[in-house]
N, CA and C atoms as a LAMMPS dump frame, in Angstrom:
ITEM: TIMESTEP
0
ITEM: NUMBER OF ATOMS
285
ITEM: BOX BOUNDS ff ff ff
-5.0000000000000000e+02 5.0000000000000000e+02
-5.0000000000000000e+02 5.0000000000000000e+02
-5.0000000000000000e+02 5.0000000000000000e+02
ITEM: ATOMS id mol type element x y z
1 1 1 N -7.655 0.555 4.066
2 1 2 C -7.356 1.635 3.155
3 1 3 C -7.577 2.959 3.88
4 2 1 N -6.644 3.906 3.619
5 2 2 C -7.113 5.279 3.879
6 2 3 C -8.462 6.17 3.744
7 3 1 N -8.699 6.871 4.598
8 3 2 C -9.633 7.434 4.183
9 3 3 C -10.135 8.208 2.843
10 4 1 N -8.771 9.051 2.456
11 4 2 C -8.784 9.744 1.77
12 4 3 C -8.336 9.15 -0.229
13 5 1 N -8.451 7.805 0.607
14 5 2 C -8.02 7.305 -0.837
15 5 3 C -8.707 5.828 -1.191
16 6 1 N -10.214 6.08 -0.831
17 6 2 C -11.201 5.487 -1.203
18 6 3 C -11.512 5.51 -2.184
19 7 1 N -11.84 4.587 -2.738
20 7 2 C -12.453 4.781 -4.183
21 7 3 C -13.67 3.615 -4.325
22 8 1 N -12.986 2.389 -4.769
23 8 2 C -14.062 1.71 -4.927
24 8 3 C -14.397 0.117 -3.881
25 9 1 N -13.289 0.554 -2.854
26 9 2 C -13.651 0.012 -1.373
27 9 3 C -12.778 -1.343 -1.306
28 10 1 N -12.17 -1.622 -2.663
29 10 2 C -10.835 -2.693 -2.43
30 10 3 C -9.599 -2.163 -1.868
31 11 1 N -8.564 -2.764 -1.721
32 11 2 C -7.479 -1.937 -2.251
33 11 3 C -6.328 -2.981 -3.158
34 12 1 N -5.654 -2.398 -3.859
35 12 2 C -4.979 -2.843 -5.086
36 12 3 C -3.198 -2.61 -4.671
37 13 1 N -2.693 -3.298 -5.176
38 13 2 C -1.375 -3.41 -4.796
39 13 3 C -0.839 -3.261 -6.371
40 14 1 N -0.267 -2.569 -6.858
41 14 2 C 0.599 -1.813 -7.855
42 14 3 C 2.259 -2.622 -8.039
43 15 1 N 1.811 -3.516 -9.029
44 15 2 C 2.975 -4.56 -9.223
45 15 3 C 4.131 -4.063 -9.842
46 16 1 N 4.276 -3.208 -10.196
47 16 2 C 5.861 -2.322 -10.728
48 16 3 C 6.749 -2.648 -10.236
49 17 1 N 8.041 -3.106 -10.929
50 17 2 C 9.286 -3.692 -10.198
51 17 3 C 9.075 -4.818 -9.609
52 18 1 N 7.801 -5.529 -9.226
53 18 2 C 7.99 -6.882 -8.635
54 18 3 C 9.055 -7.805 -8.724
55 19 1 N 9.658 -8.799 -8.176
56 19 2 C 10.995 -10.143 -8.21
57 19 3 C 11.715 -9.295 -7.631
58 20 1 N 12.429 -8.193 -7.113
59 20 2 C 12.277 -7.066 -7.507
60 20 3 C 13.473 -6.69 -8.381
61 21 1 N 12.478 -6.515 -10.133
62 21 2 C 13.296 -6.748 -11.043
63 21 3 C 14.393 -5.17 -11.194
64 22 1 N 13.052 -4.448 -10.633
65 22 2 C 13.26 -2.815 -11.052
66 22 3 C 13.026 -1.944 -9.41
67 23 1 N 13.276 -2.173 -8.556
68 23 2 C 12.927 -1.262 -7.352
69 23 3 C 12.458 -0.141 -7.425
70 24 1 N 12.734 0.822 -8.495
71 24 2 C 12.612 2.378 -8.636
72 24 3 C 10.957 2.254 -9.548
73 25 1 N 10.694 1.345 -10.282
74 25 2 C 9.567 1.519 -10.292
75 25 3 C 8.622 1.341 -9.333
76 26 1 N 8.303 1.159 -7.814
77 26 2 C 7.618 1.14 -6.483
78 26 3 C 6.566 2.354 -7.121
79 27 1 N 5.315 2.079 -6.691
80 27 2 C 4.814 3.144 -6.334
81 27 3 C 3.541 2.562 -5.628
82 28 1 N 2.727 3.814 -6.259
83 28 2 C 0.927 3.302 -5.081
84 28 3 C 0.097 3.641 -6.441
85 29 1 N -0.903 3.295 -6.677
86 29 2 C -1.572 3.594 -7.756
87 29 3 C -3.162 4.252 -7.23
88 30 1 N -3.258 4.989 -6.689
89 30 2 C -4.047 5.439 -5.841
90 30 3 C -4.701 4.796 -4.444
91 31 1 N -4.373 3.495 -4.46
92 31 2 C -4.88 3.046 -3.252
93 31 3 C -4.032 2.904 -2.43
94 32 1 N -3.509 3.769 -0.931
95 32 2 C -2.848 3.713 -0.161
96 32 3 C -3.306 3.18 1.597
97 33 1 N -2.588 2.197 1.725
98 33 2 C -2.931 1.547 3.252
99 33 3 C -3.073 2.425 4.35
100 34 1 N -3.83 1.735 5.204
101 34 2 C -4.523 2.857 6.45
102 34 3 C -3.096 2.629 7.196
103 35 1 N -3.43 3.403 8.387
104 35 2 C -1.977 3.641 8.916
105 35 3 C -2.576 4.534 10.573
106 36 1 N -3.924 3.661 10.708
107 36 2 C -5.151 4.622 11.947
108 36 3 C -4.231 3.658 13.275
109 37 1 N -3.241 2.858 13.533
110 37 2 C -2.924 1.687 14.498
111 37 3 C -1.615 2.233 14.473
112 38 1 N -1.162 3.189 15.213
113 38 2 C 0.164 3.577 15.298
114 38 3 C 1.404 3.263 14.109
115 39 1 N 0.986 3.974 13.221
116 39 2 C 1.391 4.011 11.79
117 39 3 C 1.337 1.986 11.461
118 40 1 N 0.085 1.979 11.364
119 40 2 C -0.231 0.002 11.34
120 40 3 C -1.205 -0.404 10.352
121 41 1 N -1.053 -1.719 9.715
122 41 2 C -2.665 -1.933 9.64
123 41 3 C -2.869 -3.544 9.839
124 42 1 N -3.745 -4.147 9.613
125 42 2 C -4.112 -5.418 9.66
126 42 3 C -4.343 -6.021 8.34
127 43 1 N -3.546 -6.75 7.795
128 43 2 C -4.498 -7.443 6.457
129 43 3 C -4.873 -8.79 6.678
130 44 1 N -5.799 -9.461 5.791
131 44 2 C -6.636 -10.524 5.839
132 44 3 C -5.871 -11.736 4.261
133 45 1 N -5.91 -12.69 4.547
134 45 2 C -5.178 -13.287 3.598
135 45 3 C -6.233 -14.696 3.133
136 46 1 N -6.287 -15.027 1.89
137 46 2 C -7.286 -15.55 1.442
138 46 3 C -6.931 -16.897 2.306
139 47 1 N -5.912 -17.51 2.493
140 47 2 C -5.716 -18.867 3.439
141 47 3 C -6.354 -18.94 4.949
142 48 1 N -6.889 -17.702 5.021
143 48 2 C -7.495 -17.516 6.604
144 48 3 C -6.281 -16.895 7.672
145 49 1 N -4.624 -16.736 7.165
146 49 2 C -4.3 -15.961 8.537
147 49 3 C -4.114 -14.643 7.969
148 50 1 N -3.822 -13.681 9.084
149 50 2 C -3.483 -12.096 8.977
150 50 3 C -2.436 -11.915 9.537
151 51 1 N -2.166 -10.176 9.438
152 51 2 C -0.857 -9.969 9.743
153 51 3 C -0.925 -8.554 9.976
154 52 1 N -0.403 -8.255 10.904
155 52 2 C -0.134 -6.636 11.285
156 52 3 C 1.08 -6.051 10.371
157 53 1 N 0.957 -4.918 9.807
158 53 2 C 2.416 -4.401 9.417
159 53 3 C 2.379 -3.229 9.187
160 54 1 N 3.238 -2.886 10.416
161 54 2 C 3.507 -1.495 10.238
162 54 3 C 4.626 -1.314 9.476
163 55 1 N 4.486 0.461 8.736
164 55 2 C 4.943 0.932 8.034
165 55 3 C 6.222 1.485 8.818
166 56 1 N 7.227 1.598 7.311
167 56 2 C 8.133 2.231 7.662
168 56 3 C 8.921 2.889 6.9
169 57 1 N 8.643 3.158 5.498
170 57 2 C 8.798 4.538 4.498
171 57 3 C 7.819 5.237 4.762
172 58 1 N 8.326 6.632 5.098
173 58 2 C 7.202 8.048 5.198
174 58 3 C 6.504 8.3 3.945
175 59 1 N 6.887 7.532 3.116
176 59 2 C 5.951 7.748 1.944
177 59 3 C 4.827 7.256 1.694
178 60 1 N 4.78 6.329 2.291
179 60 2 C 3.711 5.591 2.994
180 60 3 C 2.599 6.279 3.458
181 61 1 N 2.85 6.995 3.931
182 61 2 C 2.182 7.9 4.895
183 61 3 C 1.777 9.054 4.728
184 62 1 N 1.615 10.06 3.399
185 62 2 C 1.518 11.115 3.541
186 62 3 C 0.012 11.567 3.958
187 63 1 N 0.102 13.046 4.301
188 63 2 C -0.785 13.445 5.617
189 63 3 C -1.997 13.539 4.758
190 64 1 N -3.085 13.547 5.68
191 64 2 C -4.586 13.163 5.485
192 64 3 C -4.727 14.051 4.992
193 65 1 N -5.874 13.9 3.507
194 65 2 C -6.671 14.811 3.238
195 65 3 C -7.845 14.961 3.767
196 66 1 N -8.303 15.576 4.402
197 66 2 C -9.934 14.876 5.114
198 66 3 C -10.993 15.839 4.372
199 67 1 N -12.023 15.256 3.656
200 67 2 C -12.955 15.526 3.439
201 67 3 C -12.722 15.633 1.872
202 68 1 N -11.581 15.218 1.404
203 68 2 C -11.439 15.254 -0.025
204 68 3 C -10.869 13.887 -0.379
205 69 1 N -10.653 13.866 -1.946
206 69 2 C -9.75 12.177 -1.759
207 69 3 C -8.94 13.122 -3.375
208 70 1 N -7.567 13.155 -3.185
209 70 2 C -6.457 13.688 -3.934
210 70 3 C -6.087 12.694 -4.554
211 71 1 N -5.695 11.551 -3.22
212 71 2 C -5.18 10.61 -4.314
213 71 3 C -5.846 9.058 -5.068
214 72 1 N -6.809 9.628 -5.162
215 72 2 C -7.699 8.607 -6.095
216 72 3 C -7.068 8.568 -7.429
217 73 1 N -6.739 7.778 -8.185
218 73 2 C -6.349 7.363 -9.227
219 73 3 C -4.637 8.212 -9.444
220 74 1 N -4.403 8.2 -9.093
221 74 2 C -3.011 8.785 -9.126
222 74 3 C -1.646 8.267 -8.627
223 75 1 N -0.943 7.676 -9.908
224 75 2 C -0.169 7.035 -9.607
225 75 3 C 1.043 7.927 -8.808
226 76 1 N 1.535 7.059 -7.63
227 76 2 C 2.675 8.164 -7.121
228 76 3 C 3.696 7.23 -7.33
229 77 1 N 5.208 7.544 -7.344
230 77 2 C 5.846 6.507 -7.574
231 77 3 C 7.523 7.193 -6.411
232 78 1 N 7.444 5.485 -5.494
233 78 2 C 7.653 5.443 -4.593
234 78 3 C 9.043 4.61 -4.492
235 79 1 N 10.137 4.985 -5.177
236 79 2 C 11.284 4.406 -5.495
237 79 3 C 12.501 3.722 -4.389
238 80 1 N 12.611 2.362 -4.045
239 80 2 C 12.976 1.531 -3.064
240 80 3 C 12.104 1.764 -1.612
241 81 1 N 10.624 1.552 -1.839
242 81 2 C 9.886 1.429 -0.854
243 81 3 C 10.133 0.255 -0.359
244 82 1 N 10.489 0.25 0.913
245 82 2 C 10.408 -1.476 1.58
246 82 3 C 8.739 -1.919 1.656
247 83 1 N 8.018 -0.585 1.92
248 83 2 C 6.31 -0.789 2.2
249 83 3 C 5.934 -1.394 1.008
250 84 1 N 6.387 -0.902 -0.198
251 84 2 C 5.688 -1.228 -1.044
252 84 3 C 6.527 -2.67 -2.062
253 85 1 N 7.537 -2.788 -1.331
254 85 2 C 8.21 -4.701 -1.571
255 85 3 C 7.483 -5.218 -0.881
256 86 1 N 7.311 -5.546 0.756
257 86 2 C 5.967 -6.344 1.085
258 86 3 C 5.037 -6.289 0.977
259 87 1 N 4.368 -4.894 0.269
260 87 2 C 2.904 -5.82 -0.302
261 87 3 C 3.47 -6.422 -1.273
262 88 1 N 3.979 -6.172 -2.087
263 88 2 C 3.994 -7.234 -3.35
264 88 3 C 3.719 -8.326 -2.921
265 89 1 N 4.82 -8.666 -2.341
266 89 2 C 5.677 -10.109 -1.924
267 89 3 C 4.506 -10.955 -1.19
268 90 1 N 3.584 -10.056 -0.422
269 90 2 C 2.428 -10.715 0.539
270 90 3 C 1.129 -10.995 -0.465
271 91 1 N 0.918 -10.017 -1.765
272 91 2 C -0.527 -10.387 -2.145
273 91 3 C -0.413 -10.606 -3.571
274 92 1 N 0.834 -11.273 -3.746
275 92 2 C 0.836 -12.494 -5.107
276 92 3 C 0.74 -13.787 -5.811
277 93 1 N 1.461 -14.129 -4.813
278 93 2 C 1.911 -15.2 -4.909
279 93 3 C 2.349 -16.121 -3.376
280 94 1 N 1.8 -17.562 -3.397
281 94 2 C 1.748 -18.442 -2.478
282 94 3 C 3.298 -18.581 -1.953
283 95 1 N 3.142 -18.765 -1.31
284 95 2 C 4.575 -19.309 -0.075
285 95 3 C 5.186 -20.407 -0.221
């Protein structure tokens, strides 16, 4: 997770539009992925493997707040995010 969008030290994946029934509903619901690994991160998957994935909507990404956290609880909504189709797709449902 980002620095600036810490809250309570999980992070949560914002199911809007999932199957993807509705694409334009995408968004982030305040918890947005780190992006410190050349716009990257690592996640951990309850079966024991991981996976690198870098980003590739700039929305993804917007610039650091440092020393504040803006987007704590604040839904942003992020309409045909590919970033935000694979999380879905990665932290729902089994393979």
């Amino acid at each position: 997770m980002r620095e600036d969008s810490v809250n309570w030290g999980n992070f949560m994946t914002y199911m809007a539009g999932y199957s993807p029934t509705d694409p334009p509903q995408y968004g982030f619901d305040g918890d947005y992925p780190g992006m410190y690994h050349h716009l990257a991160c690592g996640f951990s998957f309850a079966d024991g493997h991981s996976e690198i994935k870098r980003w590739l909507d700039p929305r993804t990404m917007p610039p650091l707040t440092v020393g504040a956290n803006p987007l704590f609880s604040v839904f942003t909504q992020t309409p045909g995010n590919l970033d935000v189709a694979w999380l879905q797709d990665h932290s729902t449902r089994p393979r």
